[in-house]
N, C-alpha and C positions, 0 to 999 in steps of 0.2 A: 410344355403345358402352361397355361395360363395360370395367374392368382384362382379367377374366378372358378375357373376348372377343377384348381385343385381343391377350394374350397368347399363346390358342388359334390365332388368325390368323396370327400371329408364328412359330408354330412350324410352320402349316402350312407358310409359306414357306419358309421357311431347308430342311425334311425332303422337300418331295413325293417325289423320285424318290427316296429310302429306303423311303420309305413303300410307296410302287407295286410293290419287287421283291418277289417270292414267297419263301415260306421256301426252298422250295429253291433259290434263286438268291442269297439273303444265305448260306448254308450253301457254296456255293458260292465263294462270292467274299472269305470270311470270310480271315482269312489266316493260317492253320493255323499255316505256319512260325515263323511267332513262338511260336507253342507250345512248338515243338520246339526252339526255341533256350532258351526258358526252360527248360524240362528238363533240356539239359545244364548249364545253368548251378544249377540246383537242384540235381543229381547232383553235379555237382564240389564245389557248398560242401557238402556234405553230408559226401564225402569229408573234406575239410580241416577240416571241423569235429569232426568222429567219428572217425579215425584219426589218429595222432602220426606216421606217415611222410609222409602229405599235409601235414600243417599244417608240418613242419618243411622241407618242400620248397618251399611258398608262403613261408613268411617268410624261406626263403635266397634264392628267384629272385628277390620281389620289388625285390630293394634296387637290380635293375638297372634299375628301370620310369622313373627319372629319366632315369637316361642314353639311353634309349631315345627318350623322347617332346625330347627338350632336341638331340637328334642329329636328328631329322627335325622338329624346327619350323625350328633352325639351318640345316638343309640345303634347304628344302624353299622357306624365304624367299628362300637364294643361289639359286635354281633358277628363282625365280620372275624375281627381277632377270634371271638370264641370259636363261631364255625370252625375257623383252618383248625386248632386246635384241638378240637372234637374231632373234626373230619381224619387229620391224622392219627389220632389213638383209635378210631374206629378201625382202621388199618393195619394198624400196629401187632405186630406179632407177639407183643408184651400182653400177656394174659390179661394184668391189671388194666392196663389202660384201657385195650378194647371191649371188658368188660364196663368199667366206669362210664366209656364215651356211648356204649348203649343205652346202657341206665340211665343217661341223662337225655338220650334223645328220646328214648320212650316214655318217658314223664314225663315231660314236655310238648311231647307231641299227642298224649293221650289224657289231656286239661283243655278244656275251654279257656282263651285265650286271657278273658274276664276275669273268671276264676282263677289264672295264675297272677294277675297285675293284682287284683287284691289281697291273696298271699303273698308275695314277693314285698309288698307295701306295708304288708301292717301284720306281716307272721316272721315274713324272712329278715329285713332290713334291721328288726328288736332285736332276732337272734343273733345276726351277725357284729351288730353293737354291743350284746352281752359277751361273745368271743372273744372280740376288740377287748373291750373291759379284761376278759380274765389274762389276756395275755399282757396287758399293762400292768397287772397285780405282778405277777411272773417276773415281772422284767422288773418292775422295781425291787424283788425283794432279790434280785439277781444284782442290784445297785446302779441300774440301766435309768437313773431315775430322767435325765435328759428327753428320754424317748418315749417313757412309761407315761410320763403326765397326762401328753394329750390324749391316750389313750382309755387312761383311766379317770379322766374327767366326760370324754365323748358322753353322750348323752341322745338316747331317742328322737327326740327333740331337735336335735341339730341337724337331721338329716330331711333337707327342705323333701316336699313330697316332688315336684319337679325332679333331683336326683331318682326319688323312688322308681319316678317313672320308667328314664332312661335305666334304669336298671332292672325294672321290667321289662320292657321293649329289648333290649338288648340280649338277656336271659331267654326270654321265648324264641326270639329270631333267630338263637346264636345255635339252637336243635335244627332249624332249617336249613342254615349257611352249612353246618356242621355234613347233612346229606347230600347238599348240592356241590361241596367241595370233594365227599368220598368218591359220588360220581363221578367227577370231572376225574378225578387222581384214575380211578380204574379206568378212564377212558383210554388211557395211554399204555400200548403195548406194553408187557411186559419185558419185550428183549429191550429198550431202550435203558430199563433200570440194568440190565444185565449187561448193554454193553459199556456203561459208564462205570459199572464197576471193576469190567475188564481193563479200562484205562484207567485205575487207579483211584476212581472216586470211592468216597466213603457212600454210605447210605441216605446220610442227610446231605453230602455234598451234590448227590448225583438227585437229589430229590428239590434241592435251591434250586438248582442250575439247569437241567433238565424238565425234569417229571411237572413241576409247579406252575413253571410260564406257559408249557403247554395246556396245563387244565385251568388255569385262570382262564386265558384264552377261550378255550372249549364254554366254559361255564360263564362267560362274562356277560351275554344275556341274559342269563336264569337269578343273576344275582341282581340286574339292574331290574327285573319284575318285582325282584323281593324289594326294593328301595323302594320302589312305587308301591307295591302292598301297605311297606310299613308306612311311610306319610296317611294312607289313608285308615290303618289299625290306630294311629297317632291317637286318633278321635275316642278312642278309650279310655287315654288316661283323664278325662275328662273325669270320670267318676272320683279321681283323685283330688278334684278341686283343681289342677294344674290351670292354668289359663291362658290354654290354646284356645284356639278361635271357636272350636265344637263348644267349651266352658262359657267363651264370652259370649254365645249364641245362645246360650241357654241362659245367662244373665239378662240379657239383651230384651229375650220373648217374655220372662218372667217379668222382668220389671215395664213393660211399656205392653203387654200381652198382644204385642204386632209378630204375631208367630210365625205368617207370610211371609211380611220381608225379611225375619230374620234368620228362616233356615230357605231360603230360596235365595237368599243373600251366602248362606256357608254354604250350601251344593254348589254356588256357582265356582266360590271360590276354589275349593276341593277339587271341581274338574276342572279349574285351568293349571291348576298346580301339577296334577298327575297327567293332562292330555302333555304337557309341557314338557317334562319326565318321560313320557313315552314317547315323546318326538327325539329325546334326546337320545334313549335305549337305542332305537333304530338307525339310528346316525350311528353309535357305535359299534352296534351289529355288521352293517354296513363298512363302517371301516376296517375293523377286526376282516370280515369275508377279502377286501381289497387287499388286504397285507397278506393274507395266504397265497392270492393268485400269484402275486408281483413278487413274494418270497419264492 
């Protein structure tokens, strides 16, 4: 057999069912949207490239694009931590905890999102400072005074609203991660925990080692959705004064009242961030499916 041969045979494989569909069924199936997303994004640079009221709107909201993406990878990692750890005392045959890990998904999950950022900001974040405070009192008259100080100096005030945020975002997310990690855990047969513990694994050993790679895995989708959700909730904490791009878009229209280009200027930006993010999801979906086959 020939190079070319083998080449031709090569490609017959890897295409048949391409090959098989009809034009009208590739016309069909083609996926138009993508069209029309380049579009607006051709349109918009177009804008910003051609007019001086776009382009000076792009390079005044830009400046927020750090604070933005640096607030939801911060928030979004604390969110992660919280889920597994919710997720597993929801599990947990420990009365306390799987009671606790409810109660905290169900208050969480039954707040308008809003509603819980300005609590967490300006109810929760005082009380948790006032705790700090008592337990520095504590400690110093325990003669811990090395460690007591900062604590009983902290101050409301010290706690930029940026943190607030992230600790907002993180707290609302960390009820979501929390049921998409429970999921994942119960996806997995139960003889798998049973047979690890045959061979001598402990509970948590056989749940590292086992039970956990397989439900990350399972769930490793549903969690890159919620990363892309949360960039786009990001735009919340705006009402915190933080100064993301949503805050300096609002700065932006107020003060220059070019309201146009300044939120046609953050939609734009918004969806290259998240179409970007979802190209990425897919790709990992995608490889996640290939390691199963080839495993």
């Amino acid at each position: 057999m020939t190079v070319k041969e083998s080449l031709r045979q090569k490609q017959n494989v890897l295409s048949p069912a391409w090959a098989s569909i009809s034009l009208k069924d590739k016309i069909r199936q083609f996926p138009w949207w993508i069209l029309g997303l380049a579009g607006v994004f051709i349109f918009t640079a177009h804008l910003v490239i051609t007019r001086e009221s776009y382009q000076a709107a792009f390079n005044f909201i830009k400046a927020g694009m750090w604070v933005t993406l640096q607030t939801t990878l911060v928030a979004y990692g604390l969110a992660l931590f919280l889920g597994l750890i919710t997720g597993l005392a929801r599990i947990s045959h420990n009365i306390l905890f799987q009671n606790l890990g409810t109660l905290y998904v169900e208050l969480i999950r039954g707040v308008p999102m809003l509603v819980l950022i300005f609590f967490i900001a300006y109810v929760g974040v005082p009380a948790g400072v006032g705790f700090l405070n008592q337990v520095g009192n504590w400690m110093a008259e325990l003669g811990i005074g090395f460690l007591a100080q900062p604590l009983v100096n902290l101050e409301n005030s010290n706690v930029p609203m940026t943190t607030r945020a992230v600790i907002a975002l993180s707290v609302t997310y960390g009820a979501f991660q929390a049921e998409i990690f429970r999921a994942g855990i119960q996806s997995i047969g139960r003889g798998q925990m049973e047979a690890a513990r045959a061979q001598g694994m402990s509970y948590w050993q056989a749940m590292r080692y086992i039970i956990l790679p397989q439900a990350v895995r399972n769930v490793l989708p549903a969690l890159g959705n919620d990363f892309v959700a949360m960039l786009k909730d990001s735009s919340l904490v705006s009402v915190l004064a933080v100064r993301d791009i949503t805050q300096i878009a609002k700065l932006y229209a107020g003060r220059s009242f070019q309201y146009q280009e300044a939120y046609l200027t953050l939609a734009a930006l918004y969806l290259a961030m998240t179409i970007v993010l979802s190209f990425i999801v897919k790709w990992l979906e995608k490889r996640v499916r290939q390691d199963e086959r080839n495993g």
